[in-house]
C-alpha positions in Angstrom: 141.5 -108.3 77.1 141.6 -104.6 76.3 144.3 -103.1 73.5 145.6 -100.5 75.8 145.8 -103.6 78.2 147.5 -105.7 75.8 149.7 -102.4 74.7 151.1 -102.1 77.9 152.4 -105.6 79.1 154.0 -105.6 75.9 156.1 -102.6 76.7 157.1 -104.5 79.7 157.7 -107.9 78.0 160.0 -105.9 75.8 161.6 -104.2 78.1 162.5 -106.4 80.0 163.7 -108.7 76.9 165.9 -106.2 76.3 167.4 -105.5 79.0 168.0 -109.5 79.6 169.2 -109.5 75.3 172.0 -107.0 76.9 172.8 -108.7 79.8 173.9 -111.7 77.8 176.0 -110.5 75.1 177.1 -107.7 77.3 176.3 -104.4 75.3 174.6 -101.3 76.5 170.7 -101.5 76.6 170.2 -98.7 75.2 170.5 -100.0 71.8 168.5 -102.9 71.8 165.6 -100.4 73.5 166.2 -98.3 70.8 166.0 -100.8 67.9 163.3 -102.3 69.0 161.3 -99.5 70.0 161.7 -98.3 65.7 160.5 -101.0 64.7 157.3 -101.9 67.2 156.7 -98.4 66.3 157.0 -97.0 62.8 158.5 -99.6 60.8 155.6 -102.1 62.0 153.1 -99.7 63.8 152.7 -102.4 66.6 152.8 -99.8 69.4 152.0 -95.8 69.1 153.0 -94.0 72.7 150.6 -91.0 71.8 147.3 -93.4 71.2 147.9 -95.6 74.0 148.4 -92.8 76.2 146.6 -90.2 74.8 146.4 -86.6 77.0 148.7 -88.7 79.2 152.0 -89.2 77.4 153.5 -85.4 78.3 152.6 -86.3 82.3 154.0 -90.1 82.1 157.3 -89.0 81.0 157.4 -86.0 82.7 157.3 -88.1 86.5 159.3 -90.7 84.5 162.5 -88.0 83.9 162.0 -86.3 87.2 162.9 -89.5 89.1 165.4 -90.4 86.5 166.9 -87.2 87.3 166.4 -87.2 91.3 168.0 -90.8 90.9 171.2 -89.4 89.0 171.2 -86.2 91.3 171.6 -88.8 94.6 174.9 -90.2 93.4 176.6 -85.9 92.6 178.9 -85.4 96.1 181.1 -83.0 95.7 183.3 -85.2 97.7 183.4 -87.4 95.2 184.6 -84.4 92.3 187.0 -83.4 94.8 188.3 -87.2 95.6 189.2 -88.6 92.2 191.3 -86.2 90.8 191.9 -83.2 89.0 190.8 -84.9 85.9 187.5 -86.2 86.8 186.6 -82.4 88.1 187.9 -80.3 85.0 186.2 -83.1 82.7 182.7 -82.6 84.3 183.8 -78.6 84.4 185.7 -77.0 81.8 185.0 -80.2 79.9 181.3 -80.0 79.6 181.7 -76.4 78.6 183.8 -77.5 75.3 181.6 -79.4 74.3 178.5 -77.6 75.5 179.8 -74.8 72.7 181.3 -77.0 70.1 178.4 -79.2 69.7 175.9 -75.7 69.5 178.0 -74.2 67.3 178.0 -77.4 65.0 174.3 -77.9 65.1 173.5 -74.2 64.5 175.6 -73.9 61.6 175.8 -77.5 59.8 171.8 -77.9 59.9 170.8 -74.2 60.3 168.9 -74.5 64.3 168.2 -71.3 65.4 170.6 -70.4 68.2 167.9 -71.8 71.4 167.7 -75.2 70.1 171.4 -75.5 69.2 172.2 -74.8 72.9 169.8 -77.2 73.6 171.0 -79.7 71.6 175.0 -79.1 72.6 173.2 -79.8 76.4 172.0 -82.6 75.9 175.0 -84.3 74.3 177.4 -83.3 76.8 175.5 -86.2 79.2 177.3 -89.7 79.1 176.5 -92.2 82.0 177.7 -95.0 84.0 175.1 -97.3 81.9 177.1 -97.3 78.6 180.8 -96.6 80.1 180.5 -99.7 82.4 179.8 -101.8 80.0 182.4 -100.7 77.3 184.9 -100.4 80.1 184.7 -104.0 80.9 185.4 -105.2 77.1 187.7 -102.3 76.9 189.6 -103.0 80.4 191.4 -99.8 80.0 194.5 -99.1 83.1 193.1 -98.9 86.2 193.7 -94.4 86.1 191.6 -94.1 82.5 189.0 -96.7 83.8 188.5 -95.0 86.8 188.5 -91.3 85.4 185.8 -92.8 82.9 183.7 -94.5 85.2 183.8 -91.2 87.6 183.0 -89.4 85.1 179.9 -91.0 83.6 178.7 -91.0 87.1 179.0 -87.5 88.1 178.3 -85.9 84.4 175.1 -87.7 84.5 173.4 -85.0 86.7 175.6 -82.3 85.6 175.0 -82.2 82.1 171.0 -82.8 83.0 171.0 -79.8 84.9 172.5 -77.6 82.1 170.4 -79.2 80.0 166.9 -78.0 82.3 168.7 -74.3 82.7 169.2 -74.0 78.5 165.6 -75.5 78.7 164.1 -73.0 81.3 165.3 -70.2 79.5 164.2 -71.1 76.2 160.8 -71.2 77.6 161.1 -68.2 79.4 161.6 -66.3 76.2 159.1 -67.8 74.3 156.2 -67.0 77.4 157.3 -63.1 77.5 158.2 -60.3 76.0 162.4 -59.8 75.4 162.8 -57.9 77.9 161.1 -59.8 80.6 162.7 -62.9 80.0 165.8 -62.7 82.0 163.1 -61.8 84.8 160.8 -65.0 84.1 164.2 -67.3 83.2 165.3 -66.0 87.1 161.8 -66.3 88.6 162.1 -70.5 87.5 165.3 -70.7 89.1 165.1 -69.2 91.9 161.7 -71.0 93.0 163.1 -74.5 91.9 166.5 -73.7 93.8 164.2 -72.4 96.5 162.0 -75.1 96.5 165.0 -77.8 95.7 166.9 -76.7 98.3 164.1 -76.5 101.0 162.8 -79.8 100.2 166.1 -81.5 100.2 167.2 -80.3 103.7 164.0 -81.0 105.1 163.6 -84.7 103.4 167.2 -85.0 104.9 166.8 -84.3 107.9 163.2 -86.4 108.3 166.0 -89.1 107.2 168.3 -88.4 109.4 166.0 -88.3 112.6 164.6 -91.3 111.4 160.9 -89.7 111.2 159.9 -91.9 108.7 159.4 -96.0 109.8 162.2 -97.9 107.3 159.3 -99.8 105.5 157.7 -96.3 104.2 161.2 -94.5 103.7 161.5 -96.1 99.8 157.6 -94.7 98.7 157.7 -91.7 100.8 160.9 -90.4 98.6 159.1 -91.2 95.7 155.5 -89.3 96.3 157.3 -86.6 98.3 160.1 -86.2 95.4 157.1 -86.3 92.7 155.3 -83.7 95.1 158.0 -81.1 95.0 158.5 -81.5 91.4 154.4 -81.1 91.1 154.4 -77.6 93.4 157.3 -76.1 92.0 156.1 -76.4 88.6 152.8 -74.8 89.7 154.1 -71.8 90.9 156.8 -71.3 88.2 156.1 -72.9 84.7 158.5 -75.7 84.3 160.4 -75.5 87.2 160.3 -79.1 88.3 163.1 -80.6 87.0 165.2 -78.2 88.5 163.7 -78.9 92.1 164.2 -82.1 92.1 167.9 -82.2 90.8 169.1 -80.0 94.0 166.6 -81.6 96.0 168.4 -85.2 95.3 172.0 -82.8 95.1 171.4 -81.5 98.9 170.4 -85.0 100.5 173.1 -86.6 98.9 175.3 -84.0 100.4 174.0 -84.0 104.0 175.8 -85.7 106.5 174.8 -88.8 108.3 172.0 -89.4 106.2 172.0 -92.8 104.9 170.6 -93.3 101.2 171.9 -96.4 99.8 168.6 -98.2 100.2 166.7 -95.3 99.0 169.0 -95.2 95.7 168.9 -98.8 95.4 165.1 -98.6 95.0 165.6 -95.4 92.6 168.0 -97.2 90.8 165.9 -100.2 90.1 162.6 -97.7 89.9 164.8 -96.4 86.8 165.9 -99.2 84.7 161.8 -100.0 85.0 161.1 -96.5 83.7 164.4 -96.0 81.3 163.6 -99.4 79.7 159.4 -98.8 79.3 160.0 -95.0 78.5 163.2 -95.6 76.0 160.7 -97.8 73.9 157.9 -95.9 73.9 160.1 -92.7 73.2 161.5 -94.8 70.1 157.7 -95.5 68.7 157.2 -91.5 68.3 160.6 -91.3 66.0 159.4 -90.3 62.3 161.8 -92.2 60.1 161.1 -89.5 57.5 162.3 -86.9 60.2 165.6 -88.7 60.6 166.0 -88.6 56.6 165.3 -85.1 56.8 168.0 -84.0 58.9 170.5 -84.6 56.2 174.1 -85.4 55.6 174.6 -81.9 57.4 174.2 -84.6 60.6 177.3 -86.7 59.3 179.6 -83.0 59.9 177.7 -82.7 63.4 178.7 -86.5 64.5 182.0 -86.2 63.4 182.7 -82.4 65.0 181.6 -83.9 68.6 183.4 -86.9 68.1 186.8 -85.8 66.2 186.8 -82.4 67.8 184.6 -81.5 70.9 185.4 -84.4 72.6 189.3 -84.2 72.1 189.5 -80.5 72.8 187.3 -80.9 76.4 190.3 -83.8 77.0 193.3 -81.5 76.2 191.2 -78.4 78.0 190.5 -80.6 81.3 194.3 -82.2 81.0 196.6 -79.8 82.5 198.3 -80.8 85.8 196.9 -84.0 85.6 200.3 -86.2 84.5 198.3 -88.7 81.9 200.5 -89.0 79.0 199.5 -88.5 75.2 198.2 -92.3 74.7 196.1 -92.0 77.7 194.5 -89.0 77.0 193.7 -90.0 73.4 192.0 -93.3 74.9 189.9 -90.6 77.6 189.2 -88.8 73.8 187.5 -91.8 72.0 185.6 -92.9 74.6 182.8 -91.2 75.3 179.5 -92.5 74.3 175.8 -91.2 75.0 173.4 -92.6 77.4 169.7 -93.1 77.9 169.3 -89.4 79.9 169.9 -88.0 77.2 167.1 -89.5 74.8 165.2 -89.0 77.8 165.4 -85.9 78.3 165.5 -84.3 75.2 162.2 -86.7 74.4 160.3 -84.5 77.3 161.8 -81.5 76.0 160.6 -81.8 72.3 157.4 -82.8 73.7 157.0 -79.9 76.1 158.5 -77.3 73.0 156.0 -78.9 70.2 153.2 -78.4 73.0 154.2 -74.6 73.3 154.3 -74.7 69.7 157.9 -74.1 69.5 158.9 -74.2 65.3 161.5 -77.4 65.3 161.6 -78.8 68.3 160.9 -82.1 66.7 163.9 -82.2 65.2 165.5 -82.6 68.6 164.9 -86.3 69.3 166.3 -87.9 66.3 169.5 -85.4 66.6 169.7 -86.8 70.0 169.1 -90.5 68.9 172.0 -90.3 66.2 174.5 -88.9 68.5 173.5 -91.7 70.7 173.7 -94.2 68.0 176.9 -93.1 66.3 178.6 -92.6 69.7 177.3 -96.3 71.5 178.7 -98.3 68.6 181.3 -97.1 67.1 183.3 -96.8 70.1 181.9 -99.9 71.2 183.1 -101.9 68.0 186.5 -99.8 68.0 187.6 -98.9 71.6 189.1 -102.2 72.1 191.7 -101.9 69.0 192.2 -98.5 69.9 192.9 -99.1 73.4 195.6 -102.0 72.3 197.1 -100.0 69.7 197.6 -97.2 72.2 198.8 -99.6 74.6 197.0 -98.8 77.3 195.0 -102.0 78.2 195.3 -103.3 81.7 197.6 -106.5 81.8 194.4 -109.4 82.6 193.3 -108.8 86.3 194.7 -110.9 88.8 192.9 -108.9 92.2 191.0 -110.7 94.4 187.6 -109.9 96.1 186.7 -111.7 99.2 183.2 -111.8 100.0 183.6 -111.5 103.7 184.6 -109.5 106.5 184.9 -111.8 109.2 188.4 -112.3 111.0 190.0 -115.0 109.1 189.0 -113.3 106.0 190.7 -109.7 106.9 194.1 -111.6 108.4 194.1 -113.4 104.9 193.5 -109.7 103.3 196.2 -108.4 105.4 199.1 -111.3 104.1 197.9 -111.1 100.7 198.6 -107.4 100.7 201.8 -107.8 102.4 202.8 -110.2 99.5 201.9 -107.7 96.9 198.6 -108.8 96.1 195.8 -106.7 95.3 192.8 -107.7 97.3 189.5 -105.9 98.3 187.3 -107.1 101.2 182.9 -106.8 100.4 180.9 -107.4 103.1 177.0 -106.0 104.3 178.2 -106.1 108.0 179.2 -102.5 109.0 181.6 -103.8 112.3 183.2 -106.2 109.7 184.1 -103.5 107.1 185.4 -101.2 109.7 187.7 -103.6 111.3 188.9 -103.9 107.9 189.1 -100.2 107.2 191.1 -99.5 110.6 194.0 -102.6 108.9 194.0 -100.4 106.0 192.3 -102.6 103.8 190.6 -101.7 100.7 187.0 -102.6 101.3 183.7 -102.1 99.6 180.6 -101.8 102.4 177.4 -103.3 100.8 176.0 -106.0 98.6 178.5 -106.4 95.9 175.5 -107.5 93.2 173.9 -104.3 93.6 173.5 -101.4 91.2 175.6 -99.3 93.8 178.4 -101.8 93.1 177.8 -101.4 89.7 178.7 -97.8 90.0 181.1 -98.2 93.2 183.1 -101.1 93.2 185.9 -101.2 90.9 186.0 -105.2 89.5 188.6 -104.3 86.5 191.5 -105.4 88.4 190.0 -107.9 90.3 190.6 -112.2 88.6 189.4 -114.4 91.5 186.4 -113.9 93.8 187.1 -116.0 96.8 183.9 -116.2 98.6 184.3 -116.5 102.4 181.1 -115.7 104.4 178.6 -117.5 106.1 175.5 -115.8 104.1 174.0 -119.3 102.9 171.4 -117.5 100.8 173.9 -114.5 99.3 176.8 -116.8 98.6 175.1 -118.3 95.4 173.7 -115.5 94.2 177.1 -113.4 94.6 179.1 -116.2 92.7 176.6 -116.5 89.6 176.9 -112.8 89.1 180.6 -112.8 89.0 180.7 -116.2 87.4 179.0 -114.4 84.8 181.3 -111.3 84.7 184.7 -112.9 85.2 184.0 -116.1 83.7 184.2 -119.8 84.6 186.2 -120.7 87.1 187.5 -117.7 88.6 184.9 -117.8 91.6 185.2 -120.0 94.1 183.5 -121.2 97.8 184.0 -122.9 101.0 182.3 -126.4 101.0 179.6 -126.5 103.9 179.6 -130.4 104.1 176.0 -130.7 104.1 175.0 -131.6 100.7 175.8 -135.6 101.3 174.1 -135.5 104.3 171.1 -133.1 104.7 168.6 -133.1 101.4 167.1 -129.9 102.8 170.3 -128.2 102.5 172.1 -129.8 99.2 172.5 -127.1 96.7 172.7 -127.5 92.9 175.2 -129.8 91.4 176.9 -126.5 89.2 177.3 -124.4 92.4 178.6 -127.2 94.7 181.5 -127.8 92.2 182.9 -124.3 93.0 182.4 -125.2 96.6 186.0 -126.7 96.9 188.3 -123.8 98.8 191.3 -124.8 100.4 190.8 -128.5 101.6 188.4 -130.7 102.5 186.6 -130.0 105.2 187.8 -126.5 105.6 184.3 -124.9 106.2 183.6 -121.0 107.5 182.6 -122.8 110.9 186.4 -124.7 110.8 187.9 -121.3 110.0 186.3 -119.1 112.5 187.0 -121.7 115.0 190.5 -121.8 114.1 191.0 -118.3 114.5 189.4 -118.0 117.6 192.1 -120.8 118.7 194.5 -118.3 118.0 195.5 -119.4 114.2 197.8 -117.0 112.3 197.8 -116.7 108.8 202.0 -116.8 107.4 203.7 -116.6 104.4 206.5 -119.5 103.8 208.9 -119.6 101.1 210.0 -122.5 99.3 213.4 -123.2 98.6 215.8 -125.9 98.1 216.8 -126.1 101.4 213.3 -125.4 102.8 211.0 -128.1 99.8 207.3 -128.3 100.3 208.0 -131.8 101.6 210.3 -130.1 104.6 206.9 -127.6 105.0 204.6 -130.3 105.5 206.9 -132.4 108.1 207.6 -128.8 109.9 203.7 -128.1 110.7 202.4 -132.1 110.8 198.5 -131.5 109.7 199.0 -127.6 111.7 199.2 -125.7 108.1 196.1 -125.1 105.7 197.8 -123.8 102.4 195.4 -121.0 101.0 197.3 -119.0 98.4 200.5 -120.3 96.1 202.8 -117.5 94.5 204.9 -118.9 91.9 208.6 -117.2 91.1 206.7 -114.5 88.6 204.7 -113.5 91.4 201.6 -114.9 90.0 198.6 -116.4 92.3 196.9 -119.2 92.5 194.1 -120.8 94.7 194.8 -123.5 96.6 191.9 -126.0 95.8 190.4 -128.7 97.3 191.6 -131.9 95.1 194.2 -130.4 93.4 197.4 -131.9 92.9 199.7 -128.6 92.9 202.9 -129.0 95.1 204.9 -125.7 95.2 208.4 -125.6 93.4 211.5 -124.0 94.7 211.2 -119.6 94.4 207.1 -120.5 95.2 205.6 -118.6 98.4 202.7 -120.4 100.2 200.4 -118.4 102.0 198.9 -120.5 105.1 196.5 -120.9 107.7 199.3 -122.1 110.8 197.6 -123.5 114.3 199.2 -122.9 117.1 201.7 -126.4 118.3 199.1 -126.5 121.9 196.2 -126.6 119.8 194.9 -130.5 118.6 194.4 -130.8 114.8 
């Protein structure tokens, strides 16, 4: 077997090790990537990126950071700026600014960058990300308005602070190719062709999209060569250009109307954590230890600037008209940490400066690594305490999700909501979700264990997942996940009494115990019959004068209790083998048949 053979499954072994290493003790990946990736490089010299790769390395993460960047660029609507608050839009605005000039200003005077690399630098650290915030968040489990500003935030920053980022870039290079003063002439040349080009390619992709031009099956690959196209041609007719493209050309499709591209991002998305994971470690091999000593203590006044000062001022700058109070706005000004765009990025970058022989771009990387670094975990060690102490953590999440849109499931959505629960309804059926919508029910249209979940369904107020639907094959796979998440029990199933009975459909002995909704027998097929008998779902008080005894003689077998709300208006789910009767002040929400209708 080959080295460069046995170089590269390692990567991926690793990687993917990583990644798994995060899932389970739930930090970011990015730190395991990165330690790992120092230490298979230039602690043990295991893996070098430059000799496996050779002439190769600069084009590798060049495609690698123009999808990563076409990815991010899909999830930007201005819709979505617009639709969560003034907060969200002056963070990822004025915000970015602040601490676009803060963090230059600190770099070019603390370690003495000449003024192009220090914008550079304040760029690139103006980038968080959904893939460290979600995680923190969900230790964290700020109130729902700071955990939604954050989360909103890391998502549309994420393309926003790239695409500073490639202008600062474009116009470094375009005064180091020319003469002074033909560089505002070369820096506008590069962006207009990539807006040009950007723009054109992403009305034209959308609109193939949108007609349907392209067969479903080749949608996912044609994306990908066509993206990797533009950025190919608009490089070739103005020097570095590409990046640019394809951030507008992602930014314009996902801005089109009617143009579906949730399957396209979900391949993107999982095209990325490939690439973030493989690139992140081979990125990490090329880090000189020595360069990182180097840099000095002058680095120590450079962390602490962005994260004592930038950060807070971009918070009080972005704040007015926005309501939050002073606690809440120091939470929004601890928590910020970097992301894996950043290293990324400013990896290519340094690569593409040393190759023009641009006098200290190395020093870019491990600038970009420490802020990463110091930002991922300290507030990951401290955002907890500083959340409680500011008391602003969300009282524990009693929401439900139901994993279902059928009828019975949006009736029960309805009561619940009616009884001042909080509930949200997740189904892949379209018909289903906009029945829901039309009863003004919160909803979430897609597969809830997807990557576009990750980044679009709010779980941090949801306790219970009650799953309801009659996808044999998803139903598992959607309780491990929030299993895993919420915890044990907290996710529960309708039995399909077939496990006794038919070996070819018995499922594991761990899933079938959560299999125990309701009652006995109570099955999706029982349900949707039910309603279709014209069932109603009620809410019944117990009293004194009304016991759960009197409630059981009243409806003689007719009433399936499903949901018990005790006097302090907490929930509980009715289980199958439970002994829970109701006390007096309890409400019990039910499944009622009509009295014609034979139990």
């Amino acid at each position: 077997m080959s080295e460069p053979l046995v170089s590269l499954v390692l990567v991926g072994l690793l990687s993917i090790a990583c990644q798994y290493f995060a899932y389970r003790i739930r930090i970011p990946a990015i730190l395991p990537l990165l330690v790992v990736g120092i230490l298979v490089g230039p602690v043990f010299n295991i893996l070098n990126a430059e000799a496996l790769f050779g002439d190769l390395l600069f084009p590798v993460v060049s495609l690698s950071v123009a999808i990563i960047l076409f990815e991010g660029s899909l999830t930007l609507k201005f819709s979505d700026i617009a639709g969560h608050g003034k907060m969200v839009r002056n963070l990822c605005t004025i915000g970015v600014l602040v601490t676009w000039i803060i963090a230059t200003i600190a770099a070019h005077f603390c370690l003495d960058l000449n003024w192009h690399l220090s914008f550079l630098f304040g760029a690139l650290v103006t980038v968080t990300g959904p893939t460290v915030i979600v995680p923190m968040l969900r230790t964290v489990r700020p109130q729902s308005n700071l955990a939604n500003i954050l989360r909103w935030e890391g998502i549309i920053i994420d393309p926003v602070g790239a695409l500073l980022a490639v202008l600062v870039f474009e116009f470094i290079v375009a005064s180091q190719e020319a003469a002074i003063t033909h560089t505002l002439f070369t820096f506008g040349k590069t962006i207009g062709i990539g807006t040009l080009l950007g723009i054109g390619a992403g009305f034209a992709l959308g609109h193939s999209l949108r007609k349907q031009w392209i067969p479903h099956y080749l949608q996912n690959t044609a994306v990908l060569t066509l993206i990797l196209g533009v950025f190919a041609l608009s490089n070739h007719y103005a020097h570095e250009s590409g990046l640019l493209a394809v951030t507008i050309t992602g930014m314009v499709i996902a801005n089109m109307r009617n143009v579906e591209v949730e399957d396209i991002l979900e391949f993107k998305e999982t095209l990325s954590v490939l690439l973030i994971s493989g690139l992140f470690i081979l990125l990490a091999t090329r880090i000189e230890l020595h360069a990182i000593y180097d840099i000095g203590w002058e680095m120590l006044i450079v962390l602490a600037t962005i994260l004592f000062i930038a950060r807070p001022l971009s918070v009080l700058a972005s704040s007015p008209g926005t309501g939050l109070k002073t606690n809440e706005l120091a939470l929004l000004s601890w928590i910020a940490p970097r992301g894996i765009v950043a290293a990324a990025v400013s990896a290519l970058f340094s690569l593409k400066l040393e190759k023009l022989g641009y006098e200290g771009a190395g020093v870019l990387v491990p600038m970009v690594f420490l802020v990463i670094i110091a930002t991922v975990v300290v507030q990951s060690l401290t955002a907890r305490s500083v959340a409680t102490w500011l008391n602003v953590r969300a009282p524990a999440p009693t929401g439900f999700l139901l994993f279902g849109g059928n009828q019975f499931c949006r009736m029960l959505a309805k009561e619940m909501l009616q009884q001042g629960l909080s509930v949200r309804v997740a189904d892949t059926n379209w018909d289903a979700i906009r029945e829901a919508r039309m009863m003004e029910i919160p909803v979430y249209f897609g597969n809830p264990m997807s990557d576009h979940a990750a980044r679009y369904l709010d779980v941090s107020a949801i306790g219970t997942v009650l799953i309801l639907s009659p996808y044999k094959q998803l139903n598992p796979l959607v309780a491990y996940h929030f299993e895993y998440s919420l915890g044990k029990n907290k996710v529960w199933g309708l039995t399909n009494n077939e496990q006794s009975t038919r070996p070819s459909h018995q499922v594991s002995e761990q899933y079938a115990r959560k299999l125990t909704l309701f009652d006995d027998g109570v099955t999706y097929g029982y349900l949707a019959s039910a309603v279709a008998r014209g069932a109603s779902i009620k809410t019944t008080r117990i009293t004194e004068e009304f016991s759960y005894k009197d409630y059981y003689e009243t409806y003689k077998g007719r009433a399936t209790p499903l949901i018990a709300i005790d006097e302090n208006n907490r929930s509980m789910t009715i289980l199958s083998g439970e002994k829970k009767e109701p006390k007096p002040g309890w409400r019990l929400i039910s499944l009622i048949l009509p009295e014609n209708v034979p139990v």
